[in-house]
C-alpha positions as CSV (number, residue, x, y, z in Angstrom):
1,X,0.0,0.0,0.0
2,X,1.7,3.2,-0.9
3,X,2.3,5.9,2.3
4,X,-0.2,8.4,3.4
5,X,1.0,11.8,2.6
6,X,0.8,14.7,5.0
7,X,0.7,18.5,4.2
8,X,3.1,20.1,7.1
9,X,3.9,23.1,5.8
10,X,2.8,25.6,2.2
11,X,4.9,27.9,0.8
12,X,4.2,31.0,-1.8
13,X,7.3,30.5,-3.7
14,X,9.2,27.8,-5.1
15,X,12.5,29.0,-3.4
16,X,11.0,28.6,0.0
17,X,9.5,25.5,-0.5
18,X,12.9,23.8,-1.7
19,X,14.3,25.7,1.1
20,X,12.8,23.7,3.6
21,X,12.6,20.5,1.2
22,X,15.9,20.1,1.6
23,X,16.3,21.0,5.0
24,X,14.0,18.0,5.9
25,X,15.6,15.5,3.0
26,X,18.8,16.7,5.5
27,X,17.3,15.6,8.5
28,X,16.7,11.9,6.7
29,X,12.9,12.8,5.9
30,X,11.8,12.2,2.2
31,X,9.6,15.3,1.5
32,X,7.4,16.3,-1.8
33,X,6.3,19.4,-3.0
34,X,2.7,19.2,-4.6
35,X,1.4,22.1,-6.6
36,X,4.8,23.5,-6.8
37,X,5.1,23.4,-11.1
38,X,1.4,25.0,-10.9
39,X,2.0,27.5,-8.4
40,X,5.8,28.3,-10.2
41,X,3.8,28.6,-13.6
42,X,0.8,30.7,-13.2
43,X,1.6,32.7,-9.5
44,X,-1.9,34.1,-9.8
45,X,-3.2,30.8,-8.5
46,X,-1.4,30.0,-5.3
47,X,-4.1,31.7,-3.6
48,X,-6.8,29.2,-5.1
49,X,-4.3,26.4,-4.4
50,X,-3.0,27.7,-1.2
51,X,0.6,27.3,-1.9
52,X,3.0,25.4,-2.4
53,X,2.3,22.1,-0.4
54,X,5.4,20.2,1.5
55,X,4.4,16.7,2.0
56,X,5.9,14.1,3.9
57,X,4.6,10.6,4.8
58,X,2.3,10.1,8.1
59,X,4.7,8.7,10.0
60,X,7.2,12.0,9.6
61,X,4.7,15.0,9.5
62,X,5.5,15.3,13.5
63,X,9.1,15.6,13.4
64,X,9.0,17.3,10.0
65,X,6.6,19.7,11.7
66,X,9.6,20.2,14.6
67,X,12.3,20.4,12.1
68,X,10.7,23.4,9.9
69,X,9.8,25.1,13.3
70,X,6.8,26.8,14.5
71,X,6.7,29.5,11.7
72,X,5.8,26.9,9.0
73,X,3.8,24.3,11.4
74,X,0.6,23.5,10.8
75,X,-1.6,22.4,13.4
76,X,-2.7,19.0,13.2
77,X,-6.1,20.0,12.8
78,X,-5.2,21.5,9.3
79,X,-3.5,18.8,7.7
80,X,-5.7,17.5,4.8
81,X,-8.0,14.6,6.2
82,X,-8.3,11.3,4.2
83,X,-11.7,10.6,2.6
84,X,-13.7,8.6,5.3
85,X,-12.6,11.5,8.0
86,X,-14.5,14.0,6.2
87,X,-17.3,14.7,8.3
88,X,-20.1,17.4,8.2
89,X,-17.4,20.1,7.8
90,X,-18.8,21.0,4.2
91,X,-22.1,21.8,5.7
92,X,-20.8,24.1,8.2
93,X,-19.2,26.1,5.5
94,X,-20.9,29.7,5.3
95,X,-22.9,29.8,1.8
96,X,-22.5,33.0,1.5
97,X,-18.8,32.7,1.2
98,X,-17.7,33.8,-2.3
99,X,-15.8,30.7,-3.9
100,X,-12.9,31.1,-6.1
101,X,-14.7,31.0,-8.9
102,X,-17.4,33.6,-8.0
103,X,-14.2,36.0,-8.0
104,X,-12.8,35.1,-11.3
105,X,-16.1,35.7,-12.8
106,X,-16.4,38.9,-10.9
107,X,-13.2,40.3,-12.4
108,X,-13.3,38.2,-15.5
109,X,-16.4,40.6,-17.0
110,X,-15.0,44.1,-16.9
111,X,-11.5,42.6,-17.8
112,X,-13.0,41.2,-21.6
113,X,-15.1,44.8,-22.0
114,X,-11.6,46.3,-21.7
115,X,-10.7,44.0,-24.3
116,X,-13.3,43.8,-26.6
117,X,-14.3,47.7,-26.3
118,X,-11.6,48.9,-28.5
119,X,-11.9,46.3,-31.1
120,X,-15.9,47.1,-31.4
121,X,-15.0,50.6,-31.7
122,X,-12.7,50.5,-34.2
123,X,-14.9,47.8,-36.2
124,X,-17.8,50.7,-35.8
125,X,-15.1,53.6,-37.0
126,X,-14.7,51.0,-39.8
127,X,-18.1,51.0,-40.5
128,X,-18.6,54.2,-40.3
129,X,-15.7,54.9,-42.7
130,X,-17.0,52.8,-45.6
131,X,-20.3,54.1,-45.2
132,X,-19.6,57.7,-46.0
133,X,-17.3,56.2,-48.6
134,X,-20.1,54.5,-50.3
135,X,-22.1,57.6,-50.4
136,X,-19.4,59.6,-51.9
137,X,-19.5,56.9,-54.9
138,X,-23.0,56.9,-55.2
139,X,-24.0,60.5,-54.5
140,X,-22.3,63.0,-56.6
């Protein structure tokens, strides 16, 4: 069966997240990063992906969480839960709380006008243009 992996510590960069990678592949601990190619490719989704994720296997994630020290710990109640440990926690989760997703379609509608506003202006400048230039061929 292959190890349980545990999220001790996330990281906004890439640098920081090797950083203490290594520091725990030091210490004897075999660490993963998860998220980290995302995260290092498009920057503007580490908050929807919270980070940069250092995993380490079950067994580990307490001395890990010693290792990387208090600033980077993450209480145990935060570490990601395995499937059958999900409880009602989904249903305590405030509705009204804007998802990710409500955001980027927030921001995503003004952003295309700015975009599209010049192009259908200058398509209507075009029109306007060959207009008057079909009245100057027809109307002497």
């Amino acid at each position: 069966m292959p190890e349980q992996l545990v999220t001790v510590a996330t990281f906004g960069t890439s640098e920081e997240a090797h950083l203490a990678q290594n520091r725990l592949e030091a210490e004897g601990i075999r660490a993963y990063l998860a998220d980290e190619m995302t995260v290092s490719t498009y920057p503007l989704l580490a908050n929807v992906l919270q980070g940069i994720k250092l995993q380490v296997a079950d067994e580990d994630a307490d001395k890990a969480a010693a290792i990387l020290g208090p600033e980077k710990r993450r209480e145990p109640e935060e570490r990601e839960k395995k499937p059958d440990e999900e409880t009602e926690e989904k249903d305590d989760e405030d509705e009204t709380t804007p998802t990710a997703l409500d955001t980027l379609r927030s921001v995503g509608k003004p952003v295309i006008w700015l975009i599209l506003a010049p192009v259908l202006a200058g398509f209507a400048l075009l029109a306007v243009a060959l207009l008057a230039g079909l009245l100057k061929l027809f109307l002497p």
